[in-house]
Backbone as CSV, one residue per row, in Angstrom:
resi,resn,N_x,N_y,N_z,CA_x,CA_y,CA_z,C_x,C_y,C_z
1,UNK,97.696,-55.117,5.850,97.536,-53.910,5.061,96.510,-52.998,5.710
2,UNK,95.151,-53.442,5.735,94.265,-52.827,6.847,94.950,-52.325,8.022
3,UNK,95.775,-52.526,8.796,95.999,-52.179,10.126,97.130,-51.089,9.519
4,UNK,97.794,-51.403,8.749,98.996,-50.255,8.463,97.807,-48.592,7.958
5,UNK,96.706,-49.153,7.346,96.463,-47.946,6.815,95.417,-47.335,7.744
6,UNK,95.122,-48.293,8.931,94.254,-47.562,10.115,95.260,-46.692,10.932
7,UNK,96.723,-46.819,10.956,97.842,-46.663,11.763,97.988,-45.177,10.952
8,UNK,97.795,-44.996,9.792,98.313,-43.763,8.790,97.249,-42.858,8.691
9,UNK,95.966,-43.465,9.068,94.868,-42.559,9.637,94.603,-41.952,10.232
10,UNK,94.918,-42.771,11.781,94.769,-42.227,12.730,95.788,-41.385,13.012
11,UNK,97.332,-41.298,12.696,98.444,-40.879,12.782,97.782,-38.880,12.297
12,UNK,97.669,-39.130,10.808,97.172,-38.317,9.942,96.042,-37.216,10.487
13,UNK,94.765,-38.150,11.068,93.690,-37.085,11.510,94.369,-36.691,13.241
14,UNK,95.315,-37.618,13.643,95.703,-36.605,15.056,96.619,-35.462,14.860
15,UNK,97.437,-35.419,14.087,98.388,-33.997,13.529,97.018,-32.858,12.911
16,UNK,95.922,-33.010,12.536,95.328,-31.930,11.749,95.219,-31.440,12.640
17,UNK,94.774,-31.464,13.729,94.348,-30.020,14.271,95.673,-29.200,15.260
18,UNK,96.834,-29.494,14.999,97.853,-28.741,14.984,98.015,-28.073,13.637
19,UNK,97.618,-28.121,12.622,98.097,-27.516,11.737,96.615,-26.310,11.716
20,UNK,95.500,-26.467,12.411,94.685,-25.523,12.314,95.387,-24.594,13.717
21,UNK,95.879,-24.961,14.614,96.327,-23.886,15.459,97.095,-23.224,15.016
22,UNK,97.784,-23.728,13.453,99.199,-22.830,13.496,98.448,-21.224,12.853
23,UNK,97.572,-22.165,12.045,96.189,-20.922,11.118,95.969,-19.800,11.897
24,UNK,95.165,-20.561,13.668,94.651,-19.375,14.314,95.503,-18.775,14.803
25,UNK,96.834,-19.234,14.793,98.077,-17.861,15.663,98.125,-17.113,14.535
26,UNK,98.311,-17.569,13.636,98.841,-16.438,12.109,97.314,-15.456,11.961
27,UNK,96.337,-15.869,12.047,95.366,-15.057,11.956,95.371,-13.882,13.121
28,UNK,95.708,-14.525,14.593,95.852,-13.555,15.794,96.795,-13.019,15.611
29,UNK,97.676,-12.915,15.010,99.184,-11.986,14.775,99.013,-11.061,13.324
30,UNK,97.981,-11.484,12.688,97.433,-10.358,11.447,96.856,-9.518,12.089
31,UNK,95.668,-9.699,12.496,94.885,-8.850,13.118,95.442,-7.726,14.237
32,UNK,96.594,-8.620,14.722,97.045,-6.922,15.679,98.143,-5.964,15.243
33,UNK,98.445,-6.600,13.791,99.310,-5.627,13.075,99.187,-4.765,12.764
34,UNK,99.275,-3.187,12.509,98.636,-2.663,11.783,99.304,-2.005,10.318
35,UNK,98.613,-2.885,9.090,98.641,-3.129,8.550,97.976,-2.313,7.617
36,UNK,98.663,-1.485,6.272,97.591,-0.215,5.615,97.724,-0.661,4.505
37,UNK,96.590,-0.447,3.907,95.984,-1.468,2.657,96.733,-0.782,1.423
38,UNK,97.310,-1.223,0.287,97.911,-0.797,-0.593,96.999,0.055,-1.457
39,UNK,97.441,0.892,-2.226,96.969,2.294,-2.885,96.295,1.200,-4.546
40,UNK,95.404,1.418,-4.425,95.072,0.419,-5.472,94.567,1.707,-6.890
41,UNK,95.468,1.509,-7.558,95.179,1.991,-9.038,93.653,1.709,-9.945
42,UNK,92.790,2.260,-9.652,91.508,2.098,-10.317,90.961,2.625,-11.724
43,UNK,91.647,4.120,-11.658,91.379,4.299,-13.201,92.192,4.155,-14.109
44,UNK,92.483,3.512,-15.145,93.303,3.372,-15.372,93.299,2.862,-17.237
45,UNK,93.719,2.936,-18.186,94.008,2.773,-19.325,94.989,2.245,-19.721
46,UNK,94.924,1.418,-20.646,96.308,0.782,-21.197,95.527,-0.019,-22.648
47,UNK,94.839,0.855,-23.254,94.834,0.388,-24.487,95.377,0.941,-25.501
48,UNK,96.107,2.051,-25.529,96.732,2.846,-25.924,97.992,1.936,-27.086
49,UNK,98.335,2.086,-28.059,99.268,0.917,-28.504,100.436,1.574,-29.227
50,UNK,100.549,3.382,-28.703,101.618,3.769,-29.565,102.855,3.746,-28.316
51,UNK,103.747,2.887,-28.566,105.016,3.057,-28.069,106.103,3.431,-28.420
52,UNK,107.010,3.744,-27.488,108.208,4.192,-28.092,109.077,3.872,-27.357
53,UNK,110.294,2.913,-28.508,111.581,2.458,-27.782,112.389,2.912,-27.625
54,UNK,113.246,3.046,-26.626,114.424,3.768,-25.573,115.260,2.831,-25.562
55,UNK,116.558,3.184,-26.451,117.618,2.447,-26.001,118.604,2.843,-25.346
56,UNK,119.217,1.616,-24.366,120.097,2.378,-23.202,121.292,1.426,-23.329
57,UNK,122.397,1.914,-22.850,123.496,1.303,-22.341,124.279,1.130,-21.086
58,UNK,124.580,0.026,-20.665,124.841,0.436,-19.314,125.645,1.117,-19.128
59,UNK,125.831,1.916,-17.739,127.035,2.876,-17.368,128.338,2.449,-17.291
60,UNK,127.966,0.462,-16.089,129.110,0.518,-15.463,128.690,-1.073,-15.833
61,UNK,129.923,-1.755,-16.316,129.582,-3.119,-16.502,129.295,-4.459,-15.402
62,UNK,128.281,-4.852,-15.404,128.319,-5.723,-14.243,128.395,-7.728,-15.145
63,UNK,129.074,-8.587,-13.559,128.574,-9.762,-14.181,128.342,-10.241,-12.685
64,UNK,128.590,-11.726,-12.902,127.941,-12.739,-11.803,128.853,-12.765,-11.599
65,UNK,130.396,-13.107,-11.791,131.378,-13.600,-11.478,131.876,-12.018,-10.412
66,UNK,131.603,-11.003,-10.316,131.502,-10.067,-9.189,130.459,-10.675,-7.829
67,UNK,131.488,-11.132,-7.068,130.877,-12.268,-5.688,129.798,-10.965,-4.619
68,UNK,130.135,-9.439,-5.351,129.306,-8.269,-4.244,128.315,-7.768,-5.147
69,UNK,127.812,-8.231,-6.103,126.923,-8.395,-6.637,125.703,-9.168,-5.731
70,UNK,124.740,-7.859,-5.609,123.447,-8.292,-5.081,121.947,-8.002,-5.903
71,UNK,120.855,-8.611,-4.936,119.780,-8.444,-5.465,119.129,-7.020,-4.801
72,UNK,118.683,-5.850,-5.575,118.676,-5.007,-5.039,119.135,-4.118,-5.630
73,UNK,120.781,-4.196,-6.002,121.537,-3.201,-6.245,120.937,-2.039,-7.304
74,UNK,121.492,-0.989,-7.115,120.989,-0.111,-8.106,122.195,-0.074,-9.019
75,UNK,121.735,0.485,-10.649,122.548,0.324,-11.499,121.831,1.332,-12.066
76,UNK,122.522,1.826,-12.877,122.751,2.842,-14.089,123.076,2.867,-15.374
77,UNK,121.776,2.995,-16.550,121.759,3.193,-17.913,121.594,4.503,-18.344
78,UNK,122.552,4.690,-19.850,122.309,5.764,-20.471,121.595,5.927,-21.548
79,UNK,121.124,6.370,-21.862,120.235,6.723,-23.405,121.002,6.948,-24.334
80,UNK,120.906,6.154,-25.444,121.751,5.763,-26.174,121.783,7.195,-27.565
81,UNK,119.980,7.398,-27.750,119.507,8.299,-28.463,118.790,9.125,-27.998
82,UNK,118.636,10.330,-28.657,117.551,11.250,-28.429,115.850,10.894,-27.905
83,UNK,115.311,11.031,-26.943,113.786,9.741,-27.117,112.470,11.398,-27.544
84,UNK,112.150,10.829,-28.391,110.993,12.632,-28.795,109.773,11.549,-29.329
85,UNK,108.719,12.523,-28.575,107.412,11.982,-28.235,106.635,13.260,-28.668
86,UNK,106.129,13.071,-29.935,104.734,14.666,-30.192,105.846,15.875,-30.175
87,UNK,106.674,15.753,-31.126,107.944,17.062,-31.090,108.287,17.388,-29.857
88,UNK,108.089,16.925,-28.918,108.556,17.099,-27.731,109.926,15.900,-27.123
89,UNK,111.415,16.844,-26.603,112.030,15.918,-26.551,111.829,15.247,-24.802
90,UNK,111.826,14.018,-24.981,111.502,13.620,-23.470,112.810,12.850,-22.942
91,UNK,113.646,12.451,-23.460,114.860,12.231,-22.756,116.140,12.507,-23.907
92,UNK,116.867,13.075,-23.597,118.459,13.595,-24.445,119.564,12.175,-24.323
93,UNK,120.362,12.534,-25.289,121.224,11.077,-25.029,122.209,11.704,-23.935
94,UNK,122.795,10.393,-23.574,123.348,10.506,-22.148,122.705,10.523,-21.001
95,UNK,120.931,10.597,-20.935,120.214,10.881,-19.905,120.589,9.944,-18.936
96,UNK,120.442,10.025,-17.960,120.497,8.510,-16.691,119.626,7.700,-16.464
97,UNK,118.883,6.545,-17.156,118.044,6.087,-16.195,118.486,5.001,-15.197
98,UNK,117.830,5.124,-13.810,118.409,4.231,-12.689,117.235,2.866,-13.165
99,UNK,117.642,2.304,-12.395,117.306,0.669,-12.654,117.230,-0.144,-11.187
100,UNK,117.503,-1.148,-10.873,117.458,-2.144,-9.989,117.432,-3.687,-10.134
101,UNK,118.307,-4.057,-9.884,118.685,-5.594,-10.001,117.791,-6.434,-9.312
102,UNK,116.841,-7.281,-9.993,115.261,-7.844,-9.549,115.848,-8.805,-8.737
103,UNK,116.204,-9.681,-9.773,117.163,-11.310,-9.243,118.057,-11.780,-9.747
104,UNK,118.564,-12.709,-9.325,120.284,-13.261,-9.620,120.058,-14.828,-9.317
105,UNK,119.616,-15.165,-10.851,119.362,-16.529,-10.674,121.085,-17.563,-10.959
106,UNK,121.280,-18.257,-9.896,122.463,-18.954,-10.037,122.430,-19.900,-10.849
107,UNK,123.807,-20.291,-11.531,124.017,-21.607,-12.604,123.827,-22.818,-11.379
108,UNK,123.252,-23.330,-12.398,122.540,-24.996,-11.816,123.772,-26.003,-12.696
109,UNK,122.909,-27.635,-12.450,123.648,-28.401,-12.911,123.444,-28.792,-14.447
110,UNK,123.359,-29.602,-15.093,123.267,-29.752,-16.252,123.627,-28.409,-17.489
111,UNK,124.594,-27.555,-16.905,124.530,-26.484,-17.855,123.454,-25.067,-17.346
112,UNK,122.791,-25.413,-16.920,122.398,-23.874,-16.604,122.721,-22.867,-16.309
113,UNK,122.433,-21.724,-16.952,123.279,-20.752,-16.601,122.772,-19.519,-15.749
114,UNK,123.539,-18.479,-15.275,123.418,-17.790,-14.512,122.412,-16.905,-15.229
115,UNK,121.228,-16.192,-14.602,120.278,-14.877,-15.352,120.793,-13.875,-14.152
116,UNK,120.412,-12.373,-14.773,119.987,-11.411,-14.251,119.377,-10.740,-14.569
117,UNK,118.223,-10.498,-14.007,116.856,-9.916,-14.302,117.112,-8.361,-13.830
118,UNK,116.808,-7.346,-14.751,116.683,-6.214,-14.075,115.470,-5.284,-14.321
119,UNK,114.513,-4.632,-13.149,113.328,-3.839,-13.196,113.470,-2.909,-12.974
120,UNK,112.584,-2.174,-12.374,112.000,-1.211,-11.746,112.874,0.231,-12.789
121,UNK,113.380,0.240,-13.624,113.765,1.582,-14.971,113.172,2.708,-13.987
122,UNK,113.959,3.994,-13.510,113.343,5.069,-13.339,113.768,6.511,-13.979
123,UNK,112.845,7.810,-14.343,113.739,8.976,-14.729,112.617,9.717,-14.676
124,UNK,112.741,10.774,-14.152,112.373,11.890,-13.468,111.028,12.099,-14.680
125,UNK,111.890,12.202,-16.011,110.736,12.864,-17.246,110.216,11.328,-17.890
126,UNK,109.662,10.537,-17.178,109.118,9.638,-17.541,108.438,8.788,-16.450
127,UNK,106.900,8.655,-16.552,106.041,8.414,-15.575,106.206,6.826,-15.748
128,UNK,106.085,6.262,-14.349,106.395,4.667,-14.181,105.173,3.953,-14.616
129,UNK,104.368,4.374,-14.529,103.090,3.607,-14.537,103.158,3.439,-16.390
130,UNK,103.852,4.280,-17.092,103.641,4.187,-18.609,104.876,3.451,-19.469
131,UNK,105.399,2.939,-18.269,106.763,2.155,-18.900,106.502,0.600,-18.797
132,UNK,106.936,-0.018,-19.756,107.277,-1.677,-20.015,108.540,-2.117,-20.062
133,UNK,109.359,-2.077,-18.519,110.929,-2.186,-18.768,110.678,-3.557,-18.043
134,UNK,111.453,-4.302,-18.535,112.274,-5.539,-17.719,113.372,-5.835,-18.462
135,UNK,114.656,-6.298,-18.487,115.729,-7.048,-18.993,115.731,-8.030,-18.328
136,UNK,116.310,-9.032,-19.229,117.320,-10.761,-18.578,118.173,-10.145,-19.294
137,UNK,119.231,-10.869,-18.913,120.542,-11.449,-19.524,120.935,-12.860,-18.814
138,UNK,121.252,-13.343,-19.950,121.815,-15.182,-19.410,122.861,-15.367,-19.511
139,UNK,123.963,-15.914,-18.994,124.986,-16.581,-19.273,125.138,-18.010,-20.359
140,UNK,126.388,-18.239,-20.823,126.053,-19.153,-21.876,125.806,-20.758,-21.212
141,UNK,124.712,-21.003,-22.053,123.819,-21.962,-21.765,124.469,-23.431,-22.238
142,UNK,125.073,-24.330,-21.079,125.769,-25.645,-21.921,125.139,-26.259,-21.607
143,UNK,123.340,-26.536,-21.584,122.888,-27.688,-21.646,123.151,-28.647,-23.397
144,UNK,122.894,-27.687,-24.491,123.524,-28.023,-25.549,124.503,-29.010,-25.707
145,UNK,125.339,-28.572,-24.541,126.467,-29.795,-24.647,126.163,-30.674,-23.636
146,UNK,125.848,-30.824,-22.383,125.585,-31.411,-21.660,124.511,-32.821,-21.991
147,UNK,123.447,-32.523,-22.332,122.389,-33.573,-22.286,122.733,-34.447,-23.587
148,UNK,123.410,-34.131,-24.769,124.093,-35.629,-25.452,125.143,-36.004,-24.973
149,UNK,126.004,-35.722,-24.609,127.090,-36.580,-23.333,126.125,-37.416,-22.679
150,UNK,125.719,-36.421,-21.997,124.806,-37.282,-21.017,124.016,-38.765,-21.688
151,UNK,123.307,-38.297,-22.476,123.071,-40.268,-23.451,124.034,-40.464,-23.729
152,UNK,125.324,-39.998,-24.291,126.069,-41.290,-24.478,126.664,-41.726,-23.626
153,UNK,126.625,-41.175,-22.667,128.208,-41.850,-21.471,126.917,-42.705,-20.536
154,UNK,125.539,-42.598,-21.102,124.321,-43.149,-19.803,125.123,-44.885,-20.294
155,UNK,125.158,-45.332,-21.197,125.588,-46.427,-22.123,126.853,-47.197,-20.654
156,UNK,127.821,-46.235,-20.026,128.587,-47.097,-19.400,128.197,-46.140,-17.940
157,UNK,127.395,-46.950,-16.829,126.375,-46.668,-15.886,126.788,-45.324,-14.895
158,UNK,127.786,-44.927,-14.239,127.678,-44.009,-13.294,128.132,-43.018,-14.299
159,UNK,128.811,-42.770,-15.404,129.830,-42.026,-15.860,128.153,-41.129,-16.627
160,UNK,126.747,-41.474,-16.946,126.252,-40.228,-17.409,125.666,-39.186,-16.191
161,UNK,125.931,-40.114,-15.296,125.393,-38.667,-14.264,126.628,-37.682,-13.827
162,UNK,127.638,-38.108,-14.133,128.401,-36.864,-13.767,128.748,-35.624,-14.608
163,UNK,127.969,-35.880,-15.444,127.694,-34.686,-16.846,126.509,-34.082,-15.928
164,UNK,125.947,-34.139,-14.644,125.259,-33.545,-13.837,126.041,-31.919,-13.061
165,UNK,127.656,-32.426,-12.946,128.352,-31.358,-12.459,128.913,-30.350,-13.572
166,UNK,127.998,-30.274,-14.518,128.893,-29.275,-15.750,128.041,-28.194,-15.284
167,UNK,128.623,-26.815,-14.923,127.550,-25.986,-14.340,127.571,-24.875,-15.927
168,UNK,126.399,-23.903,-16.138,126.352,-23.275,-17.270,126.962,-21.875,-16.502
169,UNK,127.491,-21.189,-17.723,127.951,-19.662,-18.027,127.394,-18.158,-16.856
170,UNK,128.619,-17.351,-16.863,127.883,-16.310,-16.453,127.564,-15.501,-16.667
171,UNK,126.671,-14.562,-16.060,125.693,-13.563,-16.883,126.813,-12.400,-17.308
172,UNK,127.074,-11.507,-18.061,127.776,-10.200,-18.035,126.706,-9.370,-18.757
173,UNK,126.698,-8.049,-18.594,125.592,-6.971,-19.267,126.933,-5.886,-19.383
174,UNK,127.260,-5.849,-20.390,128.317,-5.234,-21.108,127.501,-3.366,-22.340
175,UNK,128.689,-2.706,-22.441,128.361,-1.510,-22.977,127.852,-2.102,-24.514
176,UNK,127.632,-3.329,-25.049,127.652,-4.177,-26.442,126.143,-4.884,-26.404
177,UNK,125.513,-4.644,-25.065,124.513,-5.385,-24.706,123.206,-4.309,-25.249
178,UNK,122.315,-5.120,-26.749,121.207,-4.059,-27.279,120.344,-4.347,-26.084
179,UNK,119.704,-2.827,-25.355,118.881,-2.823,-23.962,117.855,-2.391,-24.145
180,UNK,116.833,-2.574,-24.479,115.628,-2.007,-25.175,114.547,-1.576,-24.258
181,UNK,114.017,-0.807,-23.697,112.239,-0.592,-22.736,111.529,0.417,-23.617
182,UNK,110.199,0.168,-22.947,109.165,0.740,-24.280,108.525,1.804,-23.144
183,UNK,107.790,2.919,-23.413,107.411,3.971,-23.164,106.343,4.032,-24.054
184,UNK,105.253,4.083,-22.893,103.500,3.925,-23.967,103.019,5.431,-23.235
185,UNK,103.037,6.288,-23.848,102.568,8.293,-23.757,100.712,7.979,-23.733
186,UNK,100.342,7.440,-24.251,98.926,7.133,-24.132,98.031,6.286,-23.120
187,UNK,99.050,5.679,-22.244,98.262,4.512,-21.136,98.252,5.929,-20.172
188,UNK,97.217,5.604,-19.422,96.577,6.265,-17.968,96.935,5.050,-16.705
């Protein structure tokens, strides 16, 4: 036992100092980049707590089961209602706001299902820094069904792991889908 764990020692402390060279190349390949420091937001407010919700619908229906469906893509919501802030109207229905597809999380095993996350909400009469947009949408979720199969069929031995290949639902974001982002007029 002693000799195996002098063998895993010595093995161990001779690889470290390859893993510090890999440090000093990545450090010598920062340094000659040139590299411009991000615009850092300093003044800034967000205690402000009057919001106002914007509901949208999508333009054009998307799901997962569309194989040219990417991460990235831009997409398009409409304003469902009038949005008025201090008698002032700040977006009309029908307005456009553009969007962007964050991620495209794939169905797993046991039932999991497909998400799509969507960010970045934009429109001309509405400042980004004062918006709280994100959406999911999930596909339907069969772990529900999956994980009691799964105990009962564990009872006769290989037959509960193949309740491993039940994959879950896919995402769709349909004109039926309530799309909600909030708009805070008071954050800086």
């Amino acid at each position: 036992m002693n000799k195996l764990f002098i063998i895993f020692s010595i093995a161990l402390f001779s690889i470290t100092p390859a893993f510090a060279k890999i440090d000093d190349f990545m450090i010598d390949l920062i340094d000659k980049e040139n590299a411009k420091k991000p615009y850092t937001h300093t003044v800034y407010d967000y205690t402000g707590i009057k919001k106002i919700p914007i509901e949208l619908e999508i333009e054009k229906e998307i799901s997962t089961k569309n194989k040219d469906l990417y991460e990235g893509e831009k997409i398009t919501f409409l304003v469902k209602y009038d949005v008025v802030s201090g008698g002032k109207i700040l977006l009309k229905r029908n307005d456009k706001i553009n969007a962007e597809i964050e991620n495209i999380i794939t169905s797993g095993i046991n039932g999991t299902p497909y998400t799509i996350v969507i960010d970045d909400f934009k429109n001309p009469n509405l400042e980004e820094n004062k918006m709280l947009a994100r959406y999911l949408k999930n596909g339907h979720n069969r772990a529900w069904l999956v994980y009691p199969l799964k105990w009962a069929f564990t009872l006769l031995p290989p037959t509960g792991s193949l309740t491993n290949f039940i994959k879950g639902g896919h995402a769709k974001i349909t004109k039926k889908d309530k799309i909600t982002i909030y708009y805070f007029p008071e954050w800086k």
